[in-house]
N, C-alpha and C positions, 0 to 999 in steps of 0.2 A: 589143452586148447582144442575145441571142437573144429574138424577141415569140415568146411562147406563148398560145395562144387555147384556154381551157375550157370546152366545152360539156357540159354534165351538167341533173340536176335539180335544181336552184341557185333561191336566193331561195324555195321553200316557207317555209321556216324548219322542213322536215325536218331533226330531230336527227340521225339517220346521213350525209343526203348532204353537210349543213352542215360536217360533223365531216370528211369525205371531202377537203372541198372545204379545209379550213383546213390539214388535213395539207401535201395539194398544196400549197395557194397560199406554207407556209412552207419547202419546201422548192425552191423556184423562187427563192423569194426570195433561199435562202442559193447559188443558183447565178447571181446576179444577172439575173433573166431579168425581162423587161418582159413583163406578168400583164394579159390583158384576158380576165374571164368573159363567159358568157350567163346570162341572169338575168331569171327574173320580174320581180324586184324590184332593178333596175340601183343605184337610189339605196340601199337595204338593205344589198347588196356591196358598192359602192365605199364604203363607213364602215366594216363590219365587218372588211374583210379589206383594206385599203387596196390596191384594184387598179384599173383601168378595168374598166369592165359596160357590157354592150349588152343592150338588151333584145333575150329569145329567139326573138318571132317578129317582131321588126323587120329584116324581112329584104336590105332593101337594106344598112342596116347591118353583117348577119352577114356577109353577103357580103364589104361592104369587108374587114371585120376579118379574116375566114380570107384574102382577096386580099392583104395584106399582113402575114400571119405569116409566120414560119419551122417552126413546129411547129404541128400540130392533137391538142388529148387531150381523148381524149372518155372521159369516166370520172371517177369511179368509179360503182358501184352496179348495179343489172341497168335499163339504158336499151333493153337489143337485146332486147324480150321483146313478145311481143302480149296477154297475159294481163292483166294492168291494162290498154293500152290501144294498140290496132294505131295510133291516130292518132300518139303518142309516138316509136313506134317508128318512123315514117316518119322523121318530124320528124330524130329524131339519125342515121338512115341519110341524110339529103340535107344534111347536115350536116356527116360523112364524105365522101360523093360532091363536094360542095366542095371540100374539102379536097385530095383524090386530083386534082381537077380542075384544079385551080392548082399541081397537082405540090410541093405542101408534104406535108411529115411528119408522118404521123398515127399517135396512137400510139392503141389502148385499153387503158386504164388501170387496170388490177384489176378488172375488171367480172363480171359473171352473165347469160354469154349463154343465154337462155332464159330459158322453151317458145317456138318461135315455130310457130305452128299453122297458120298461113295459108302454103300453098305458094308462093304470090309473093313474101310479105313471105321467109321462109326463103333464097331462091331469090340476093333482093338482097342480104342482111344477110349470107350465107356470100361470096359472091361480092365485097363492098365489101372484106371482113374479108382476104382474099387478097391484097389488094393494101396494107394496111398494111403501116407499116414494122418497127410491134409491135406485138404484142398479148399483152395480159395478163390471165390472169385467176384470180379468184379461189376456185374453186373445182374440184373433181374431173368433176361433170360438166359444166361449163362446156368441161372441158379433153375430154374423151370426144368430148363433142360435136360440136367446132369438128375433132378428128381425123377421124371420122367424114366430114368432108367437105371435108380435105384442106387445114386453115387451119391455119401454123404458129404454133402459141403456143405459151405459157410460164406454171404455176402460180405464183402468186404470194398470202402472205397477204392477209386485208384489211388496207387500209393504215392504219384504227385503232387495232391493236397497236400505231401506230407514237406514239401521244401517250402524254403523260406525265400520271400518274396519283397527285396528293400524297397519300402515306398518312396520313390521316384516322383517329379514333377512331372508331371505328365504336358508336353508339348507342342502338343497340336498338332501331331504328326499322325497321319492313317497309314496302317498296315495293312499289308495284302498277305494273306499266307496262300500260297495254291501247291496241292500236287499232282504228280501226273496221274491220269488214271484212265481208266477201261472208258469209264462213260464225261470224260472232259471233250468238249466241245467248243466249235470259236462259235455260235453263241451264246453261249453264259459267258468266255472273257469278252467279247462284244460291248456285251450287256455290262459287265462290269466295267467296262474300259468307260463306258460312257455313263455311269452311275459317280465314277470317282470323276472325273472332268466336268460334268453338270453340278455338282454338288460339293465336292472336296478341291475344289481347282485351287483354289488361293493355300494349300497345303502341301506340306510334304508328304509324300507319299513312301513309308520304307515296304520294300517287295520280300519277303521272307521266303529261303529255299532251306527247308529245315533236313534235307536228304539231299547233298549237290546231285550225284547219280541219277536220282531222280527227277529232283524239283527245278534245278538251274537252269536248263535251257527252257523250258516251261517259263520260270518267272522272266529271260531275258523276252522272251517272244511278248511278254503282256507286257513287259514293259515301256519295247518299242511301240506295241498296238497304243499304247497309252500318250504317247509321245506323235506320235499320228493324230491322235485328236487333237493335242493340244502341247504345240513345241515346245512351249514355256514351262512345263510342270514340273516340278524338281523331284526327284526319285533317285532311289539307293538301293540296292539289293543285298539283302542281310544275309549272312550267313553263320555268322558267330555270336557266343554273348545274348543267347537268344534271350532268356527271361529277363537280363535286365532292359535289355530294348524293347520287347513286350511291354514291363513293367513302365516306360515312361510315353507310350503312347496316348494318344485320345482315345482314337476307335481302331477298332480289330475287325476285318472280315478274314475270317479263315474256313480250312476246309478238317484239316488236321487233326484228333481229339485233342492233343496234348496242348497243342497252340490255343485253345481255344478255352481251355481248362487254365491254363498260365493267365490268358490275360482278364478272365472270370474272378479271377483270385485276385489278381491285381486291381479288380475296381474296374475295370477296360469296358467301355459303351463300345459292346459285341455281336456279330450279327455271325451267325454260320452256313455254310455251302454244305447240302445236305446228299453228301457220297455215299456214308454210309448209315447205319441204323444208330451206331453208339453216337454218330454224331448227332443226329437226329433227338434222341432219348437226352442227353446232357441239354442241348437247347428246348428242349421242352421242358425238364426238370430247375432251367435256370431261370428261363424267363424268357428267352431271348429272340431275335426275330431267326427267322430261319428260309434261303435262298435255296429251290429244287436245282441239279444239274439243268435240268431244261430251261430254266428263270423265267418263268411264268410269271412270275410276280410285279403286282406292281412296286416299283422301285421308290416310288413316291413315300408311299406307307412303308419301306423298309427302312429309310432315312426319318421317317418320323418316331416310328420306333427305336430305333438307337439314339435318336437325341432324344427321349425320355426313361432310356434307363439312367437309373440312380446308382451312383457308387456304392452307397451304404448295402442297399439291398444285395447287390454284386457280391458285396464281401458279407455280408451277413449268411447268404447261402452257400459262399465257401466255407465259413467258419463251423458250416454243422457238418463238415464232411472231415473226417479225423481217423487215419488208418487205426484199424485196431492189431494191436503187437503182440497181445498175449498171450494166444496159441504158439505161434510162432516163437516165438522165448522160452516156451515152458519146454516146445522140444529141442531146440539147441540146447541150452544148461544141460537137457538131461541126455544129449547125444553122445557123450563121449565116452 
């Protein structure tokens, strides 16, 4: 039985990396691979996902654990970036260099290499990535990138296309996904406060906080703003069960990749809140209307647009995105 060791952003109880992380962990399983993550929250994962969990900066620990794997995957999500936080991105580059250092198999696993701004950090992270045995990633400049400086990889989807999504009545309900962030402003929730009130009133409204840590007090604040326009609006703030409640929505505005990626999949008449580039890039490649931080937009024509996306096309351009496994399999089988 091959040991596989995952080191990612695991135990937040972030809805993407979580979602990342369940893919993986089910598809190891069906290659019968013996699963031990890193994890904030070691007791969290070993329940959810029934694996073994080390905590991630128990480092004598990490250690053991990569000293006795066969394989190191570090992935999914953008861990190789200094923009949220050069401390992080040490952390899973000496995580890697472990890895390399006990001459185990490291793969990167659909990831989002980049920005990395710091000329040292850049320097290690191209350099670590060269001596993998794969790397994978998800996106076009991830792949630019890593060429640029002479790192062979391979484009691969996000590996969330790869779950499965029950088709749901969809109920007339609008969701909100927001999270906190560097460039969130009251107005764009303003703006949105009064885009759903003028247009979605006679609806329910569910408020999605996909990171409480994060996103909770965030979504209670829009919720009240929203409840300020208009007392009468009915509103729920989700936190659980996220894909099926995605899945039986009408419309999605979200800020999220992953949220926005679930209800694309689902058929969801989808508009995105454009924080960062992957967001930006997915709502370009799908179709879909797309909301600056600043909301310059007129909101007229962003409500015209989501009432003319079409389900089929939704799910037609999910259905050409399909993780590829193959790499990946050929070197677990032959890891042991």
């Amino acid at each position: 039985m091959v040991k596989a060791v995952i080191s990612g952003y695991y135990g937040f109880k972030n809805f993407g990396d979580e979602t990342i992380l369940s893919v993986l962990v089910d598809h190891l399983k069906y290659l019968n691979a013996d699963i031990t993550v890193f994890s904030s929250d070691p007791e969290f994962t070993r329940k959810t996902y029934g694996v073994n969990s080390v905590k991630s900066f128990d480092m004598p620990k990490v250690i053991s654990a990569v000293k006795s794997c066969d394989v190191l995957i570090s992935g999914g999500g953008s861990l190789l970036q200094d923009v949220t936080s050069l401390k992080s991105l040490v952390y899973y580059s000496l995580v890697i260099a472990l890895g390399l250092l006990f001459n185990k198999k490291v793969i990167i696993f659909a990831q989002g290499i980049g920005p990395v701004n710091n000329i040292f950090a850049r320097f290690i992270v191209m350099n670590l990535l060269k001596l993998c045995t794969l790397v994978t990633v998800r996106d076009e400049a991830s792949l630019e990138l890593l060429r640029k400086y002479n790192v062979n990889a391979k484009l691969v989807c996000d590996p969330v296309y790869s779950i499965d999504v029950k088709k749901s009545f969809q109920n007339g309900t609008v969701g909100i996904q927001l999270r906190d962030f560097k460039t969130m402003n009251y107005n764009l929730l303003h703006r949105l406060a009064l885009f759903i009130t003028e247009h979605f009133n006679d609806k329910k409204i569910e408020i999605f906080s996909l990171q409480t840590s994060q996103d909770f007090d965030l979504c209670k604040r829009f919720e009240a703003l929203l409840h300020s326009l208009n007392a009468d609006i009915k509103t729920e703030i989700v936190t659980d069960d996220i894909i099926n409640r995605i899945s039986g929505l009408e419309y999605m505005i979200g800020m999220r990749f992953h949220a926005l990626l679930a209800a694309i999949k689902s058929g969801i008449k989808t508009c995105a809140i454009n924080y960062d580039i992957k967001v930006e890039k997915l709502a370009t490649d799908a179709s879909i209307p797309l909301i600056s931080m600043d909301a310059h937009e007129n909101f007229d024509e962003i409500f015209s647009k989501m009432q003319n996306l079409r389900r089929d096309e939704l799910l037609r351009y999910a259905g050409t995105k399909t993780f590829e496994w193959s790499d990946f399999d050929s070197l677990l089988i032959t890891a042991e």
